[in-house]
C-alpha positions as CSV (number, residue, x, y, z in Angstrom):
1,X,16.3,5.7,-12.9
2,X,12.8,4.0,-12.2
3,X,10.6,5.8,-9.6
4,X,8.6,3.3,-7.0
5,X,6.7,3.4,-4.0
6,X,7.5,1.3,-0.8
7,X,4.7,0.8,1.4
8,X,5.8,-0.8,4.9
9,X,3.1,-2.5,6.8
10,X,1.5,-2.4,10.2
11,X,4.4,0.0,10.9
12,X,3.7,3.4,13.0
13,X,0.1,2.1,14.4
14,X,-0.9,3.0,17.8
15,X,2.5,3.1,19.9
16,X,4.0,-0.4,17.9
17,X,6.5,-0.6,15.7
18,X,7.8,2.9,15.9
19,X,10.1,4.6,12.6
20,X,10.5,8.2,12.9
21,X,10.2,9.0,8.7
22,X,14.2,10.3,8.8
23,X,15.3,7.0,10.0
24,X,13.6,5.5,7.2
25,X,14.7,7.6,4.5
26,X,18.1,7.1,5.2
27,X,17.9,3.3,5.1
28,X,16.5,4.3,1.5
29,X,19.2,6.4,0.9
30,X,21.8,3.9,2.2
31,X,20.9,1.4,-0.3
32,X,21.3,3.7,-3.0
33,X,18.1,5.1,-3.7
34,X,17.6,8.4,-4.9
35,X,14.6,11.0,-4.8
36,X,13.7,9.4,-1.5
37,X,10.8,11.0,-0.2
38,X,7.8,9.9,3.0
39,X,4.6,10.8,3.3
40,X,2.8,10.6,6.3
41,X,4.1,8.5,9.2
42,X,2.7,4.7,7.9
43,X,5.6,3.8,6.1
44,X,4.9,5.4,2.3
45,X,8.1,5.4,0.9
46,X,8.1,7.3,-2.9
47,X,12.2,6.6,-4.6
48,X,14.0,6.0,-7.7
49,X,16.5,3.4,-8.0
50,X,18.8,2.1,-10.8
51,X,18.1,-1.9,-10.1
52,X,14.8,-3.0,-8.9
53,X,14.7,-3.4,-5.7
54,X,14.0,-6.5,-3.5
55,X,11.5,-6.1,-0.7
56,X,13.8,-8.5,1.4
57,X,16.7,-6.2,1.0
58,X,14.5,-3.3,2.3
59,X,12.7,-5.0,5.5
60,X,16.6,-6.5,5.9
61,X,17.7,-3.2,6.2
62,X,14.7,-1.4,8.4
63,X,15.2,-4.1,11.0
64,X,18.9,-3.3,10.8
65,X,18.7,0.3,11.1
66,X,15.6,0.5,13.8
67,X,14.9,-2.6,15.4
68,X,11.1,-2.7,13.5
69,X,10.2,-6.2,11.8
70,X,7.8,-5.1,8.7
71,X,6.8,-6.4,5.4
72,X,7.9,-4.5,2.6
73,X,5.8,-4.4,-0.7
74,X,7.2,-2.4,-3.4
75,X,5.6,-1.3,-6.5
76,X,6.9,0.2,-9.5
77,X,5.7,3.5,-10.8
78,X,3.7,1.7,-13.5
79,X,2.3,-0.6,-11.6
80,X,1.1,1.5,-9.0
81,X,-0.5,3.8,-11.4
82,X,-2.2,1.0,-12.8
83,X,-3.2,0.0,-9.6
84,X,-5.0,3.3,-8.6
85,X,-6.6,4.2,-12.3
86,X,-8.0,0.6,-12.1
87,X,-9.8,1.7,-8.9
88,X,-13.8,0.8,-9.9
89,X,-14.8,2.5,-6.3
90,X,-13.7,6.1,-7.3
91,X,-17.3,6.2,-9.5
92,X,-19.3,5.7,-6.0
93,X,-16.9,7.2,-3.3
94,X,-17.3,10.5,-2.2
95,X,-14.9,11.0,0.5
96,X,-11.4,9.4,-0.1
97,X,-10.8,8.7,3.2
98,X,-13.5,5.8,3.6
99,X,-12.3,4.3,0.3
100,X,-8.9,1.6,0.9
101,X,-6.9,0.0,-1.6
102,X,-5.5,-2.8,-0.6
103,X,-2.5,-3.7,-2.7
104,X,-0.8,-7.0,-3.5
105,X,2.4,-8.2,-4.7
106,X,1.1,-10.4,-7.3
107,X,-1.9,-11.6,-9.0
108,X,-4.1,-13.7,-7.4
109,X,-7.0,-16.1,-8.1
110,X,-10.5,-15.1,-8.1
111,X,-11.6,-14.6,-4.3
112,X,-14.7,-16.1,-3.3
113,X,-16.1,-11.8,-2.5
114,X,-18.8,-11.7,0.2
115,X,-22.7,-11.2,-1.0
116,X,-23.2,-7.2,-1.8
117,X,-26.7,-7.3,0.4
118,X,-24.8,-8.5,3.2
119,X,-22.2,-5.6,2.5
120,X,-24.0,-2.9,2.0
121,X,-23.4,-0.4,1.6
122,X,-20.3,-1.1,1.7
123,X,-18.8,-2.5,-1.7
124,X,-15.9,-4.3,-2.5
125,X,-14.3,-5.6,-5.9
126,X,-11.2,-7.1,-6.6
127,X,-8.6,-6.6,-9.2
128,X,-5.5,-7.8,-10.5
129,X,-3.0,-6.7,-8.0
130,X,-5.5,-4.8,-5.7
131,X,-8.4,-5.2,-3.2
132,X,-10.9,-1.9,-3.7
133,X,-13.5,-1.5,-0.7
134,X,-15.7,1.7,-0.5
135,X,-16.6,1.9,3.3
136,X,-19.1,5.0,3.9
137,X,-19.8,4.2,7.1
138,X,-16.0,4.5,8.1
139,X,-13.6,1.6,8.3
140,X,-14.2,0.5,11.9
141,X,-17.6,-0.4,10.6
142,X,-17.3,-2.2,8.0
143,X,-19.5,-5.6,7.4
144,X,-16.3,-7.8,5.7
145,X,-15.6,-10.7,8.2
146,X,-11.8,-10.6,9.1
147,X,-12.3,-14.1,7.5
148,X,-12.1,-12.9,3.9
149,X,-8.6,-11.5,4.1
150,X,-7.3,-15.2,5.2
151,X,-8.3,-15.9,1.4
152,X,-6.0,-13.4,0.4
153,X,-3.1,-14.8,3.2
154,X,-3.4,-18.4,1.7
155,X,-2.2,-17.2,-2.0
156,X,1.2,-16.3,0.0
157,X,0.7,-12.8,-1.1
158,X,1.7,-9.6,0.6
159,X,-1.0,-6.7,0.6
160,X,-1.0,-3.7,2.7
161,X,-3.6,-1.4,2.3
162,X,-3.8,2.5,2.0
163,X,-6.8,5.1,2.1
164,X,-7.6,6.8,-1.4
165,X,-6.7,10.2,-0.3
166,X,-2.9,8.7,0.6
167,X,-3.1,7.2,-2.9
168,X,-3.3,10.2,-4.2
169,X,-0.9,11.9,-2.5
170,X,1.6,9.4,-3.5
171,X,0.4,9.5,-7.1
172,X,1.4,13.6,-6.9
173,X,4.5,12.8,-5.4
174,X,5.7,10.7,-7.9
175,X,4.5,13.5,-10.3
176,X,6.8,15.9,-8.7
177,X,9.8,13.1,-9.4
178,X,12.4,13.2,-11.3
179,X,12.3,12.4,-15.2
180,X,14.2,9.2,-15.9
């Protein structure tokens, strides 16, 4: 057994797109998944499964099971370790929650990242599957033009991103998993 994380997008925001968590983890459990565990209530899905599992299957089987359209991006265990020990923001942040990793399905090319004067102090820096912005002044301040992220929309990627602090508590979840 593999362990993996699921994160679903846009889902449990405001009063949209609505899951209560146990709804969720059975749609997990009814495709086999084991170890199924949520955290939060933003669609943070920590499993282990035999196969590797296909995003489509998953949203497939959400919409089924509660009516919710959402993207799906799934991550093995490896990969989203590499993701978060990667993370060049953790030497400058100082309060996880103003510190989002946005994570991507695939590689991308080289984005064309916005001058750091005009950021800051914001920073951001990109890496092979992830998006890393430190925000101190709190996300609903930040200086990146909404523009920036069509760059990432035009590779055909799939990102959703998740505060430090929730990275971590998914990185201590799958800690707490299973040995395969």
């Amino acid at each position: 057994m593999t362990s993996y994380v699921a994160l679903l997008r846009g889902i449990n925001v405001g009063k949209a797109k609505r899951i209560p968590m146990a709804d969720l983890r059975e749609v997990f459990a009814q495709l086999a998944m084991t170890s199924v565990k949520t955290l939060l209530q933003s669609g943070n899905v920590v499993f282990q499964s035999a196969t590797v599992p296909d995003p489509a299957v998953i949203q497939a089987a959400v919409l089924a099971r509660t009516g919710v359209s959402s993207t799906v991006l799934v991550l093995s265990e490896n990969d989203f370790r590499a993701v978060a020990l990667a993370d060049p923001m953790l030497q400058v942040c100082d309060d996880p929650s103003r510190q989002v990793i946005a994570f991507l399905d695939r590689p991308i090319p080289k984005l064309d990242l916005p001058d750091a004067g005009s950021l800051a102090p914001e920073q951001i820096a990109q890496g092979e599957r992830a998006l890393y912005q430190w925000l101190p002044l709190g996300v609903l301040q930040t200086k990146l033009p909404s523009s920036f992220w069509k760059q990432v929309t035009i590779t055909g990627a799939v990102s959703t991103a998740r505060n430090r602090r929730t990275v971590d508590k998914l990185l201590a979840i799958l800690d707490g998993m299973p040995a395969s």
